[in-house]
N, C-alpha and C positions, 0 to 999 in steps of 0.2 A: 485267804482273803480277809483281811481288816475289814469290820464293819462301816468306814467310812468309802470305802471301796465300791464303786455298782458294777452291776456284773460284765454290764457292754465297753466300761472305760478301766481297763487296768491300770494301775499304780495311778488311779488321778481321781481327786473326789467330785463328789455330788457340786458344788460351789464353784469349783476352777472349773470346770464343766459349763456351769450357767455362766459364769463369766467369759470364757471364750465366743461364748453362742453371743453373747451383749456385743462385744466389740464386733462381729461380723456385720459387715454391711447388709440391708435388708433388699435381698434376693425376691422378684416376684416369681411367682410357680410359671412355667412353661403353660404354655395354653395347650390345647386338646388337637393331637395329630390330625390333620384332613383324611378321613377315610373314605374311600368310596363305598358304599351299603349296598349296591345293586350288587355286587358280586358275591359277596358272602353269602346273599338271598337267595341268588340264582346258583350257587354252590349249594346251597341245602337243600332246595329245590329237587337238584339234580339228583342230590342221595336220595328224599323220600320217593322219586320217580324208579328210580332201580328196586327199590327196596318194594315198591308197588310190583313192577313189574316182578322180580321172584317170588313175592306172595302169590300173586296171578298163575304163577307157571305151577306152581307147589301145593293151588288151593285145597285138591282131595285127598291130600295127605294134611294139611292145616286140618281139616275140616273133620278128621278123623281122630285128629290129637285135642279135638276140642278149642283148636287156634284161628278157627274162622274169621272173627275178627279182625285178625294181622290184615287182611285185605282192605277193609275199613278204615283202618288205620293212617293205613300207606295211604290210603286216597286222601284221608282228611290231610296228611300231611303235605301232600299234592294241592290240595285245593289252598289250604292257609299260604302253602309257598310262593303261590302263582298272586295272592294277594297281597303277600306281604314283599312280594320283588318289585310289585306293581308299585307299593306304597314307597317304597326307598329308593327307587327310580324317580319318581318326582319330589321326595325330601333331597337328592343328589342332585337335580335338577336347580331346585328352589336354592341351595347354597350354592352352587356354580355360578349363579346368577347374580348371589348376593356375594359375592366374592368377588365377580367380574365386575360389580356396580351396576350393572344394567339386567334387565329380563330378555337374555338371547334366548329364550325359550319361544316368545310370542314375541319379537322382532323388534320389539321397542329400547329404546334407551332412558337410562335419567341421566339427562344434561339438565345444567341447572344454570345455564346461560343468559 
């Protein structure tokens, strides 16, 4: 490789490089996919809920190996889950709404008639 060379554009330099990027048209970036968050919530959810329950079933054998805890765990992760689906249920809410132009959540509309 010649040193005018970089390593991601073979046979073309640094300069013809920048200059092909100039003549491109300027492109705006893609905007950020619509995701729905309640599900992914309530997907994690459901793991720390199993993951509770096997500690639960396992706990005098945890509790033996000095892994008592794991129980504790699981719940905290139960309990932030149940908050944090709560929470992303009304941010998927609140953009549905702002998407749709109107708050079909509480029945109203913005008409601006």
């Amino acid at each position: 490789m010649s040193p005018h060379q970089s390593p991601g554009t073979p046979g073309q330099r640094p300069r013809e490089a920048l200059q092909r990027v100039k003549r491109s048209p300027d492109v705006p970036a893609p905007g950020a996919a619509p995701v729905r968050m309640t599900p992914i919530a309530a997907g994690g959810t459901l793991l720390w809920t199993i993951a509770l329950v096997l500690a639960w079933s396992f706990r005098e054998e945890l509790a033996e190996s000095g892994r008592e805890w794991w129980v504790a765990c699981a719940l905290c992760g139960v309990g932030l889950g149940v908050i944090g689906t709560a929470a992303m249920a009304v941010m998927d809410r609140r953009r549905l709404a702002r998407h749709n132009g109107g708050d079909r959540a509480s029945g109203t509309r913005n008409d601006r008639t």
